[in-house]
MIBA-632056 format. One line per field, with one value per residue (C-alpha): x, y, z; chain. Coordinates in Angstrom, 1 decimal. Layout:
N
px	[X, ...]
py	[Y, ...]
pz	[Z, ...]
tortor	[A, ...]
***
This chain:
593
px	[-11.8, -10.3, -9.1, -5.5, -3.5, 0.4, 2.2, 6.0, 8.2, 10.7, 8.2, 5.5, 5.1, 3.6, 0.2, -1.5, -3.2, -6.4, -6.0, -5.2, -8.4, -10.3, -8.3, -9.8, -13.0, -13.7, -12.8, -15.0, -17.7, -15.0, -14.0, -16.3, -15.4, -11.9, -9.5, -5.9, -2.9, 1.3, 4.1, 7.6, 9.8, 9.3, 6.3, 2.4, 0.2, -3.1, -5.9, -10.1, -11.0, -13.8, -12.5, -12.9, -10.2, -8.4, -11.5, -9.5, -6.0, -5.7, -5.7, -3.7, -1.7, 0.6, 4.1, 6.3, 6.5, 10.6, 11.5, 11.4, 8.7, 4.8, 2.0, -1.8, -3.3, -6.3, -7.9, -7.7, -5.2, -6.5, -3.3, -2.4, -2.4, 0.2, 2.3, 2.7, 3.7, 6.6, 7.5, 7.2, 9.4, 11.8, 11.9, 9.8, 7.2, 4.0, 2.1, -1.3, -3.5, -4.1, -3.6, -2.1, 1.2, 1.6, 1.9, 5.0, 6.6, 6.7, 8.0, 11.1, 11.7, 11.0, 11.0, 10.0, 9.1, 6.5, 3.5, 4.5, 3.4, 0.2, -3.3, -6.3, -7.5, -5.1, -3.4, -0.9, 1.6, 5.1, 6.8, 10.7, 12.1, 15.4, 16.1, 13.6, 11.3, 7.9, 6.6, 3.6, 1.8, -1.4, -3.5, -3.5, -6.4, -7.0, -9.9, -8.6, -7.9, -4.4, -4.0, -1.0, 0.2, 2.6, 1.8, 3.6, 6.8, 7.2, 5.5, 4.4, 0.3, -1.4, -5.1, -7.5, -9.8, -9.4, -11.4, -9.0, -5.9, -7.6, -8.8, -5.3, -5.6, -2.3, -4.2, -6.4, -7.4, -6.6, -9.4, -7.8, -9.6, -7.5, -9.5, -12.9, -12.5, -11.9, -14.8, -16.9, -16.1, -15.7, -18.3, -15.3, -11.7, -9.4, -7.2, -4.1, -5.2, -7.2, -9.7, -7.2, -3.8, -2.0, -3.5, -2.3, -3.0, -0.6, -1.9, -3.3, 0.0, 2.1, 4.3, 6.4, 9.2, 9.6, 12.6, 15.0, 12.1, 11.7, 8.9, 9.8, 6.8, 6.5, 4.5, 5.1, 2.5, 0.6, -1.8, 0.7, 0.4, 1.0, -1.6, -2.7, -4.3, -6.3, -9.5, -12.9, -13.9, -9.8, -10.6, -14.0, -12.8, -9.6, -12.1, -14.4, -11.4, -10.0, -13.3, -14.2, -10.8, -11.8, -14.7, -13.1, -10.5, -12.4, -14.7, -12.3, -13.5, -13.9, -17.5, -20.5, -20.2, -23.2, -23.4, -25.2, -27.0, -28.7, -30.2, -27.6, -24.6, -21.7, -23.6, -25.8, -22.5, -20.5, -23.4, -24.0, -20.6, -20.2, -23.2, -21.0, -19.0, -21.4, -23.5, -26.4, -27.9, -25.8, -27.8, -28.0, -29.1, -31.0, -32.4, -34.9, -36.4, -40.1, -42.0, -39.1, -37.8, -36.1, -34.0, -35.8, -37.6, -34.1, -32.6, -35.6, -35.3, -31.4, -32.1, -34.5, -32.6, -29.0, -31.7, -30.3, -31.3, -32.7, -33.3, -34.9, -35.5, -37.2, -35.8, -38.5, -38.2, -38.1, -34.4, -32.9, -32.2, -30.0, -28.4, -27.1, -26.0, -23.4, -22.7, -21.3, -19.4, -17.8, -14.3, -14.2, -17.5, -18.5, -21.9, -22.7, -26.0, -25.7, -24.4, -27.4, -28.6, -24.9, -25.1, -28.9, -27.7, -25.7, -27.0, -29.2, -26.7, -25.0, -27.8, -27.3, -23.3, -20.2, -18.7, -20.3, -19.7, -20.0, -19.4, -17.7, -14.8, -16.6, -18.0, -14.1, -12.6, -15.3, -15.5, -19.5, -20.3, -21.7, -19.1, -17.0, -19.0, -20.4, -17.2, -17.9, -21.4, -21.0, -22.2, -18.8, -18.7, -18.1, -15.7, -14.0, -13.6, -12.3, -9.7, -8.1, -8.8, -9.7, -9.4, -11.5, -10.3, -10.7, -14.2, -14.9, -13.5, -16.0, -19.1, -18.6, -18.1, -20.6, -19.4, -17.3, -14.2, -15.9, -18.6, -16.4, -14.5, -17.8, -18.5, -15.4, -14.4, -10.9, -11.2, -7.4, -8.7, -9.6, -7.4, -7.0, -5.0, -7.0, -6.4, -3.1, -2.6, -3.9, -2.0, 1.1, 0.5, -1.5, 0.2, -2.8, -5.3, -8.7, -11.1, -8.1, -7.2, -10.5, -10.2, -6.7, -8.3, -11.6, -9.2, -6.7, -8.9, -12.5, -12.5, -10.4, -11.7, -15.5, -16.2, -13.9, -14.3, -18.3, -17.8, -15.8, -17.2, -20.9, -19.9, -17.7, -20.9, -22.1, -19.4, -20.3, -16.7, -16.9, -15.3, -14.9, -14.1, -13.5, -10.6, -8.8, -5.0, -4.7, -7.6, -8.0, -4.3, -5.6, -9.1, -7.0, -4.9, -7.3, -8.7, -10.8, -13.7, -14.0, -15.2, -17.2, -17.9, -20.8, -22.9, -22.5, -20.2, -19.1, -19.5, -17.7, -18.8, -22.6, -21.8, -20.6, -23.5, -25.9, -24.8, -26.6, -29.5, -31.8, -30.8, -33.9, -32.3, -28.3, -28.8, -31.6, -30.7, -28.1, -30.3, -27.2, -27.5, -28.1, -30.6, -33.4, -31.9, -33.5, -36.8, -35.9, -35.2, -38.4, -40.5, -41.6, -39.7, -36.4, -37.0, -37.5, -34.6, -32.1, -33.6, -32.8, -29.0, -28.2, -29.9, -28.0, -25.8, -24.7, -20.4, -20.0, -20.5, -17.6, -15.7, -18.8, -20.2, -23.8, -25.3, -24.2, -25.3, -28.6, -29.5, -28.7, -31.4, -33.9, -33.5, -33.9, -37.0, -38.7, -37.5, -37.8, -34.3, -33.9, -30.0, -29.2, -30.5, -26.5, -24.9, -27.4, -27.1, -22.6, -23.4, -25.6, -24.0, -20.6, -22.5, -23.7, -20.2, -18.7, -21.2, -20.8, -17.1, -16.7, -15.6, -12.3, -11.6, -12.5, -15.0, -17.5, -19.4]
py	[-7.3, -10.6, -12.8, -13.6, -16.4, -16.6, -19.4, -19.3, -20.5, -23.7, -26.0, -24.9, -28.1, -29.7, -27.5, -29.9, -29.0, -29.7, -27.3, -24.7, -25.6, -25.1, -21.4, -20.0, -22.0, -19.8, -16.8, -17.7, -15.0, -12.4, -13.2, -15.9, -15.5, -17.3, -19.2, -20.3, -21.3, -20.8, -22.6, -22.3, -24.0, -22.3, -20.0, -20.9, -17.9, -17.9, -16.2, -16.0, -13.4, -11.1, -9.4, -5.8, -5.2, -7.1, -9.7, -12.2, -11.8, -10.9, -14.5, -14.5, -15.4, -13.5, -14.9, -11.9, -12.5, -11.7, -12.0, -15.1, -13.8, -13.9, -11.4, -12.1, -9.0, -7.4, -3.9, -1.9, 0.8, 3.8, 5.0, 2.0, 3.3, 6.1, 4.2, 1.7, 4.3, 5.4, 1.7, 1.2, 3.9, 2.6, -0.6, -2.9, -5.3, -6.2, -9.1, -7.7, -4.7, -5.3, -3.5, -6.6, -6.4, -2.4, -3.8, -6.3, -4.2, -1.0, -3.5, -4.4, -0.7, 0.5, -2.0, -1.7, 1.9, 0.8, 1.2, 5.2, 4.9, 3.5, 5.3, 3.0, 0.6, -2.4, -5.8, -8.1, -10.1, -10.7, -13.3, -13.0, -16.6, -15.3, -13.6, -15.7, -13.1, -12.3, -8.3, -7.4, -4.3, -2.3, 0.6, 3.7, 4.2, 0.0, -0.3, -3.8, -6.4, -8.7, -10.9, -12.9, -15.6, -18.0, -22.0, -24.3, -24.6, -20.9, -20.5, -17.5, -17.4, -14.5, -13.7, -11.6, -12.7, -14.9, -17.7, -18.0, -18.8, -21.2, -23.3, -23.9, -26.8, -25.3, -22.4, -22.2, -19.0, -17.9, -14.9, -12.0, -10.3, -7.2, -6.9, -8.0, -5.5, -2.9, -4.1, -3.2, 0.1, 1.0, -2.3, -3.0, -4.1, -1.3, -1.6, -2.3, -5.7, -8.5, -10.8, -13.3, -13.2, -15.0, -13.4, -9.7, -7.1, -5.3, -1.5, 0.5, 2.4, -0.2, -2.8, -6.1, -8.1, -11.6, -13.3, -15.6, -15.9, -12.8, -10.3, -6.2, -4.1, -0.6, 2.4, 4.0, 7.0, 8.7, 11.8, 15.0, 18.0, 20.7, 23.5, 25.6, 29.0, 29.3, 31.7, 30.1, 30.3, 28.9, 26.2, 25.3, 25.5, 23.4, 20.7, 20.9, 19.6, 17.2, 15.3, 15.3, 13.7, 11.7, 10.6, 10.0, 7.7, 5.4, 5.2, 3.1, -0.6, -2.9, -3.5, -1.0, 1.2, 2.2, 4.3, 3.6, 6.9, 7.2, 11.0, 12.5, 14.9, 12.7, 9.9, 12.5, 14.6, 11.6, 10.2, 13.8, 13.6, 10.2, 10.7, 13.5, 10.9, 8.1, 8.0, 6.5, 6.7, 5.6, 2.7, 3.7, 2.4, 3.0, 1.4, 3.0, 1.6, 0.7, 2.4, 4.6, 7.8, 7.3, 8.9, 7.0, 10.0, 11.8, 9.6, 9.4, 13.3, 13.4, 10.3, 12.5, 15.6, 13.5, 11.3, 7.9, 4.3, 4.1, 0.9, 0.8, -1.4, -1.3, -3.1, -4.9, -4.9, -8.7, -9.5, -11.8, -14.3, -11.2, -10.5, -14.2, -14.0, -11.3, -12.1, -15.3, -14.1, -11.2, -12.4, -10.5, -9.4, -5.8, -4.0, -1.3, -1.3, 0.3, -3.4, -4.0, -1.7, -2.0, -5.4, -5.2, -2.5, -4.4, -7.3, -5.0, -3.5, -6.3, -7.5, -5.4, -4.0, -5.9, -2.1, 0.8, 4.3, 5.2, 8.4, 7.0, 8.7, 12.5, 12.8, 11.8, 14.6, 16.9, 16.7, 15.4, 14.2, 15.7, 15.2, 17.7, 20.2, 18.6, 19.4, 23.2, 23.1, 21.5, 23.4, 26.3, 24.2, 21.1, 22.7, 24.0, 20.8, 19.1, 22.1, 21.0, 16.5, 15.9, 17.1, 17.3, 13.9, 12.2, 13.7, 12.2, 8.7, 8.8, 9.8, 7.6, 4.5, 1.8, 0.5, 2.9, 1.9, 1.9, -0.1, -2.8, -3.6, -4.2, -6.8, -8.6, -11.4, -10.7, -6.9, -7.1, -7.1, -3.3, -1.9, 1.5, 0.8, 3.0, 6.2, 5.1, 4.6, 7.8, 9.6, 8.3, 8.5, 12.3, 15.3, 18.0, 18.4, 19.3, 19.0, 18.1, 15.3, 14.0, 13.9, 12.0, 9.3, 9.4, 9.0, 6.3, 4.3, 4.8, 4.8, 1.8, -0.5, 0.3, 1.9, 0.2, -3.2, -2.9, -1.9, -4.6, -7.2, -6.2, -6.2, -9.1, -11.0, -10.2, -10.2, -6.2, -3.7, -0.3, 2.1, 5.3, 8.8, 10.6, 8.4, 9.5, 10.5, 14.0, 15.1, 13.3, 15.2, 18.6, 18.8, 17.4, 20.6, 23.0, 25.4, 23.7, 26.3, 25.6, 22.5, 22.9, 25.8, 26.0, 22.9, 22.7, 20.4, 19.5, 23.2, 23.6, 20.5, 21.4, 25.0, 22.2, 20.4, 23.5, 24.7, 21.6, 20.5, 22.7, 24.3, 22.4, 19.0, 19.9, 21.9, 19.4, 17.5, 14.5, 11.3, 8.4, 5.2, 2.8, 0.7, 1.4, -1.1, 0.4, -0.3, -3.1, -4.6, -3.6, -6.1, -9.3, -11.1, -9.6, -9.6, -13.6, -13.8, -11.4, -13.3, -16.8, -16.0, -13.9, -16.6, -18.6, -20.5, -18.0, -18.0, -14.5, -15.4, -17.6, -14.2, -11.5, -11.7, -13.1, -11.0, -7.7, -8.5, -10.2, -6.8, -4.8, -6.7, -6.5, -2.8, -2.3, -5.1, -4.3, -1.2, 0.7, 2.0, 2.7, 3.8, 0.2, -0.7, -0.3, -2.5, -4.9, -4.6, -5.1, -7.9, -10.1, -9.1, -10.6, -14.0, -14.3, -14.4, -16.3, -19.0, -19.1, -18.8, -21.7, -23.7, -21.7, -20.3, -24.0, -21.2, -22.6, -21.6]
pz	[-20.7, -19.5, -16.5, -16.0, -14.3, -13.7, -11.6, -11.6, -9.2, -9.6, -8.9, -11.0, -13.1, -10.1, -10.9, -13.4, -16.7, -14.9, -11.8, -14.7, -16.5, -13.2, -12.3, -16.2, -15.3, -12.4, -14.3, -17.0, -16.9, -17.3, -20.8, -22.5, -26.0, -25.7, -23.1, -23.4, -21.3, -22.1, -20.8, -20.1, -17.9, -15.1, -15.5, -17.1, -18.4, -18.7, -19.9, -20.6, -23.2, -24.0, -27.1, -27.8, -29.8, -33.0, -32.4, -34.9, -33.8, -30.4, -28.4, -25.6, -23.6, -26.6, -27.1, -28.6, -32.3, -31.9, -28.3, -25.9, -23.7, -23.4, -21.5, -20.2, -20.0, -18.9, -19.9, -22.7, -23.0, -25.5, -26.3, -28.3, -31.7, -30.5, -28.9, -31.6, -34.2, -31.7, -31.4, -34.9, -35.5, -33.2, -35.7, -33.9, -35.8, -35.1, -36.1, -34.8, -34.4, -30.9, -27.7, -26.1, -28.5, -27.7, -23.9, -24.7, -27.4, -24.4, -21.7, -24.2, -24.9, -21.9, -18.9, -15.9, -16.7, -19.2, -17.1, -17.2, -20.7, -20.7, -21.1, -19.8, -17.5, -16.9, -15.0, -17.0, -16.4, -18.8, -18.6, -19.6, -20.3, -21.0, -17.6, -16.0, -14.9, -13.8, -14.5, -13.1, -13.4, -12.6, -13.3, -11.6, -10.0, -9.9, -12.3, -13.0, -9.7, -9.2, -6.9, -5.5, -3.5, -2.4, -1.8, 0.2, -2.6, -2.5, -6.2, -6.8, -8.0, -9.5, -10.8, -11.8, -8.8, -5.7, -6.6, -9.2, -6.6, -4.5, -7.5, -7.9, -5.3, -4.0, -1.6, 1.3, 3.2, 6.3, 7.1, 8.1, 11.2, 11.1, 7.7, 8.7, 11.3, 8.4, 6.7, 9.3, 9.7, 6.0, 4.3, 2.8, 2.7, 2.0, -1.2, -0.4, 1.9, 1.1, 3.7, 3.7, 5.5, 3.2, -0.5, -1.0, -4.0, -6.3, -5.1, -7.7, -9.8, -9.0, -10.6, -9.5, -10.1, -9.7, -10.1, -7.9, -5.8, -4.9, -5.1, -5.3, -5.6, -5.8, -6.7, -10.4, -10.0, -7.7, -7.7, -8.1, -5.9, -8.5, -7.3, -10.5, -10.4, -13.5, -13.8, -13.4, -16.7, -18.3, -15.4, -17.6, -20.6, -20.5, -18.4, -20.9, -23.5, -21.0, -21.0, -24.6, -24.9, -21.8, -23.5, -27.5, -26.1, -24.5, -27.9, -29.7, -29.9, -32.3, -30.7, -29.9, -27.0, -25.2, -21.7, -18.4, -18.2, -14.3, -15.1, -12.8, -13.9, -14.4, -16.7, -18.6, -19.5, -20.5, -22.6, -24.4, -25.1, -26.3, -28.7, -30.7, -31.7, -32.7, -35.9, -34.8, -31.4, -28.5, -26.2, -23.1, -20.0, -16.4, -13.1, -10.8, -7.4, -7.4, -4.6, -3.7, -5.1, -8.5, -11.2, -14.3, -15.2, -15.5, -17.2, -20.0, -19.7, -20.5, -22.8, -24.8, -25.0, -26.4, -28.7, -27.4, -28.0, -23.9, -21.9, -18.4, -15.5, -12.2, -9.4, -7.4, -3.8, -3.4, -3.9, -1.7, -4.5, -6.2, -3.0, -2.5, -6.0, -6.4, -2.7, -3.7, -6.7, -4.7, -3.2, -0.5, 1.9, 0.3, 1.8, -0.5, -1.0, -4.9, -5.6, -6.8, -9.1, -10.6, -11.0, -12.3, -14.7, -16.2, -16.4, -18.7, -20.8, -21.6, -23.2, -26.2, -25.8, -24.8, -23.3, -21.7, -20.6, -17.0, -15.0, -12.1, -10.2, -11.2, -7.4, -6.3, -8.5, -8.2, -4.7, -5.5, -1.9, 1.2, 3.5, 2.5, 3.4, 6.9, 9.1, 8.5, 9.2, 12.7, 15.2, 16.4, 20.0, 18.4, 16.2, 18.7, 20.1, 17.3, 16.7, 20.1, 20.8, 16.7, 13.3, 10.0, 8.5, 11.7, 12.2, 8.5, 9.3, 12.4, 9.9, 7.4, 9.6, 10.2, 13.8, 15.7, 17.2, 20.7, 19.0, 17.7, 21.1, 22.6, 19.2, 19.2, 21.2, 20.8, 21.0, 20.0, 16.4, 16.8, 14.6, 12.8, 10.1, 7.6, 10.0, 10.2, 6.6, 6.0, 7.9, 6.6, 3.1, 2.9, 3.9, 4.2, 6.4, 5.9, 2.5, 0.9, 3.5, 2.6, -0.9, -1.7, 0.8, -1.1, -4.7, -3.1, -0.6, -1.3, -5.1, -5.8, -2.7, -2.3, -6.3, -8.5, -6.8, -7.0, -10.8, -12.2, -10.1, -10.8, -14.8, -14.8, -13.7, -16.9, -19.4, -19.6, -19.6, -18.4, -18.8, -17.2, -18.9, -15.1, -14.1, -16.7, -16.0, -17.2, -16.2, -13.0, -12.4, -13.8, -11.6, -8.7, -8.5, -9.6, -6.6, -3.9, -4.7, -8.2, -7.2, -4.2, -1.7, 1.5, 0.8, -2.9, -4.9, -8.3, -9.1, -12.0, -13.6, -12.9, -14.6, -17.9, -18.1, -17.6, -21.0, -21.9, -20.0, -18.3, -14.6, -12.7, -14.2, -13.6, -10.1, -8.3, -5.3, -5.6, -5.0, -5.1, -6.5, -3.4, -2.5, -0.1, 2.5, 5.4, 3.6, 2.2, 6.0, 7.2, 5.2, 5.9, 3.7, 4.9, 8.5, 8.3, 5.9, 9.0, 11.6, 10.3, 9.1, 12.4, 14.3, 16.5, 14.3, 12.6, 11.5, 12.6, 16.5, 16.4, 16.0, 17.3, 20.0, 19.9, 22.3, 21.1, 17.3, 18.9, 20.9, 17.3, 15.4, 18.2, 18.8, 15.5, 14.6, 18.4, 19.8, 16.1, 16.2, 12.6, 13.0, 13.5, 9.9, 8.4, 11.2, 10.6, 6.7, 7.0, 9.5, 7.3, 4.0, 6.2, 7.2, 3.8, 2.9, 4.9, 4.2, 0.5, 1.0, 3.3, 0.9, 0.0, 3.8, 6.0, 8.5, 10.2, 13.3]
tortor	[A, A, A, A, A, A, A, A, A, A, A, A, A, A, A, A, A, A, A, A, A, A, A, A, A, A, A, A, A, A, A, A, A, A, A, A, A, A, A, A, A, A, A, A, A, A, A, A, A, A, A, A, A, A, A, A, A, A, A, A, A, A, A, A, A, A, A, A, A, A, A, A, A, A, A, A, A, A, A, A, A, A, A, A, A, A, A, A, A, A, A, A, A, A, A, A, A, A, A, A, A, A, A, A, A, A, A, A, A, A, A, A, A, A, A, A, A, A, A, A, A, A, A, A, A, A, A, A, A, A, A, A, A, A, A, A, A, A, A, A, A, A, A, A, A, A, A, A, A, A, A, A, A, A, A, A, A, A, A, A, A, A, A, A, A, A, A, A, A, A, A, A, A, A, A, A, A, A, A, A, A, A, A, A, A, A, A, A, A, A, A, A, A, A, A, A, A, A, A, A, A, A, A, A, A, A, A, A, A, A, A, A, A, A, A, A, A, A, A, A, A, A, A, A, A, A, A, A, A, A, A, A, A, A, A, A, A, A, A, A, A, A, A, A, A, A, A, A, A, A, A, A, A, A, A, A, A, A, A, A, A, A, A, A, A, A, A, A, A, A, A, A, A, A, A, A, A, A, A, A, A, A, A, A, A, A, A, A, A, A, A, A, A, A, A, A, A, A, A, A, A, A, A, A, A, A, A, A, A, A, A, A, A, A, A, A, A, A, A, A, A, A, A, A, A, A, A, A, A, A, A, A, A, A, A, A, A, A, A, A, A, A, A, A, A, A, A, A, A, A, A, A, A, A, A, A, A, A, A, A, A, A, A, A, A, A, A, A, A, A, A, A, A, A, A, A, A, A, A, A, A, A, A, A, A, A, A, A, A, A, A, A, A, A, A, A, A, A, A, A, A, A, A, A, A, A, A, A, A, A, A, A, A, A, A, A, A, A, A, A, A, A, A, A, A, A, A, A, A, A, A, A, A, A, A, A, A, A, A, A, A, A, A, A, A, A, A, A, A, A, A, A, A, A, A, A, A, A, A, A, A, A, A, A, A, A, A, A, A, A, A, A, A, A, A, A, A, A, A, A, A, A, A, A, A, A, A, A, A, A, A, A, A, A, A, A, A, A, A, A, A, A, A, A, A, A, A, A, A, A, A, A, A, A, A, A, A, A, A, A, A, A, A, A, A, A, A, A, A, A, A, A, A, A, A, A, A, A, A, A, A, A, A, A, A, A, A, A, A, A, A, A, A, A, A, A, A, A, A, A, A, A, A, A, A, A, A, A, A, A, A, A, A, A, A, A, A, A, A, A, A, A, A, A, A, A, A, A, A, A, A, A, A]
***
């Protein structure tokens, strides 16, 4: 795993060696092990490394042993060793055993079609000196982040994280309210959009070209709809094989592999499956809440039963210091409260392994959450309702937003901000209604912008890669078009996946009620410490009331800290994790209140 940098453009010389050295500091905790810039002409790569793979040879950024042209790269891709027999046999030569060389031997067989080709988790950037271009390129579901922008000169600036553009001396941000607005309905930005007006994203399964300063971008993949009708028990069966292969691929590493294992079904069916292929226990690791309900004893149940090498930690109530802390390293304002126990995790795991296992993106697939079932169990006059003003998807936009649009009007200064670009986005880019509605939005919105962000964020704070068996391609593609009641039906989900793991653990442990990973926030809010804590950054000087109005936030805290209204406890939560971030992001955005 690794930052990246890029600058092209024909003034790209005036970006000094030390404004370079300050874009790879900032990106420092992502790959510790190694740093290094390229140059050409008219484009500068650059790259911090934590190596996983060919630890001797793989520095980067890579200059092509035969070809005029260079890549910064960041991932891993677990098809390598395929694809470089194919290449091989297609006569090309390679001076490495890494991953990295795979990437530029692909793009000069394949083009701008080589991201079709690539198995895992990455961002890169290829620089062609000879045609004077810039290829960009991201991962499917958008494990790995890329940013862009352009300065003043029209150069074009691309990284890993945002931090990394402004300490370019060449950017400053210009917040985005149409986004903020987002963030509070969702507590976070959406995917495709960043908090500032003037830095975007490459979308997840997309790639770019830059040349003759121009940028084209444009999708190389997306989820197909490709219904399949197998039995229940072929349906099992060929998912059973799909994540064993999952699981195998993402083994390969020239470091150990260990597995964050939180006692639920995803973690404790990856980590059984990743111990077949280890010969000594697999280390695995867990978080639990002290004082509240917690998993621990699961996960030392599940830990027991697969015989691995188990680590624990319970998180103390007290964490405002922690809060501060991966608030300040986060680009963009993001209020999930399982921030914490992900970035406490692993903290943890990277204390003994450089890569870890997770079962993210199984609840996605598997259609794992309770709002899929919700709609239907409304009571038949509201449904009736919704069939004629609403519809499901609607309905679930409502449910699973913080502030309601009515809500937000009356917060706002400049109620113009309102906005409903991610019901609008929606709409335009998913063609069924219903549970199925729910689920592309959940794969292509809430995955990449509220999951996958927390995830490498949280991990990069430690130098800690994860990787995640769930998200992979054909089987992410296979469960996607397999009947909807295979996966849930009434109020139960991940049916079929629960049915795996019951051949394994016992039914009390696979079939118990789904617990989550979040924080106790409301809790949390409610003692003394954190009251103080609200009341002092929501006071009066707060940066969010030069947007918000005062009054309105004001009568939230109070009816929550004096009245006892406990469903304020989330607004109050996305409003002080926003102030929080504004403030440690002054610096980059000029925002003051």
């Amino acid at each position: 795993m690794c930052g990246i940098i890029g600058i092209t453009g024909k003034d790209t010389q005036k970006i000094d060696a030390s404004k370079l050295s300050l874009m790879l500091a900032s990106l420092g905790k992502r790959g510790p092990d190694d740093k290094g810039t390229l140059s050409f002409p008219l484009c500068t790569l650059g790259q911090t490394r934590l190596s996983i793979i060919d630890l001797s040879l793989g520095h980067q950024p890579m200059r092509d042993n035969k070809g005029d042209m260079a890549i910064t790269f960041n991932g891993e891709i677990y098809n390598y060793r395929e694809l470089k027999k194919d290449l091989e046999a297609k006569g090309y030569v390679f001076s490495t055993n890494s991953d990295t060389e795979v990437i530029l031997k692909a793009y000069q067989e394949y083009g701008d079609e080589c991201p079709k080709y690539l198995d895992g988790m990455f961002a890169f950037a290829i620089w062609d000196n000879e045609t004077e271009l810039l290829f960009l390129a991201r991962d499917r579901f958008g494990k790995k982040p890329l940013y862009y922008a352009f300065d003043k000169n029209n150069n074009l600036l691309v990284a890993s994280e945002i931090k990394a553009l402004f300490e370019s001396g060449h950017i400053k941000g210009e917040l985005d309210y149409g986004a903020i607005d987002n963030y509070l309905t969702l507590m976070y930005v959406p995917p495709w959009k960043s908090i500032y007006k003037n830095i975007h994203v490459i979308s997840p399964a997309s790639k770019a070209v830059y040349k003759n300063s121009e940028l084209h971008i444009e999708k190389y993949w997306s989820i197909p709809e490709n219904p399949q009708k197998p039995t229940y028990e072929e349906a099992k069966t060929r998912i059973k094989e799909l994540i064993q292969m999952a699981v195998k691929k993402r083994m390969v590493a020239d470091v150990e592999v260990g597995s964050l294992l939180s006692g639920g079904v995803d973690s404790t069916l990856v980590t059984y499956l990743a111990q077949q292929f280890m010969d000594r226990p697999i280390k695995t690791f867990s978080v639990g809440y002290q004082g509240s309900a917690s998993e621990l004893p699961y996960a030392r149940e599940a830990s027991e039963k697969i015989g691995t090498d188990h680590y624990t930690l319970e998180i103390k109530a007290n964490l405002i210091d922690e809060l501060e802390k991966i608030t300040e390293y986060m680009d963009e304002p993001h209020a999930d409260s399982s921030n914490f126990p992900q970035h406490l995790i692993s903290g943890l795991a990277s204390s003994k392994v450089k890569v870890a296992l997770s079962g993210d993106g199984a609840d996605e697939l598997f259609m794992g959450y309770g709002w899929y079932s919700k709609y239907r169990n409304i009571r038949k006059i509201v449904q009736l309702k919704n069939f004629f003003f609403s519809n499901q998807f609607k309905e679930h936009i409502k449910n699973i937003s913080v502030f309601q649009k009515n809500e937000r009007k009356k917060l706002w200064k400049n109620f113009g901000e309102v906005n409903d670009d991610i019901v609008d986005h929606a709409i335009n880019t998913i063609k069924n209604d219903g549970v199925r509605k729910i689920n592309f939005f959940d794969l292509t919105t809430y995955l990449p912008g509220q999951l996958l962000y927390k995830i490498d964020r949280t991990s990069m704070m430690h130098s800690l890669e994860i990787r995640s068996p769930f998200l992979d391609k054909d089987l992410a593609e296979y469960v996607y078009n397999i009947p909807t009641e295979y996966k849930m039906t009434g109020n139960r989900g991940k049916i079929i996946l629960k049915d795996i793991l019951a051949e394994i653990m016992p039914k009390e442990f696979v079939y118990r009620r789904k617990q989550g990973f979040g924080a106790p926030v409301e809790e949390w809010l409610k003692t003394e410490a954190m009251k103080k804590f609200v009341l002092h950054a929501l006071g009066n000087n707060a940066s969010i009331y030069k947007f918000l109005k005062k009054d309105v936030a004001l009568s939230m805290i109070n009816a929550f800290y004096q009245k006892g209204d406990d469903k304020m406890y989330y607004k109050i939560w996305s409003l002080l994790c926003l102030e929080l971030w504004l403030k440690s992001h002054e610096k980059y955005h000029g925002h003051t209140a």
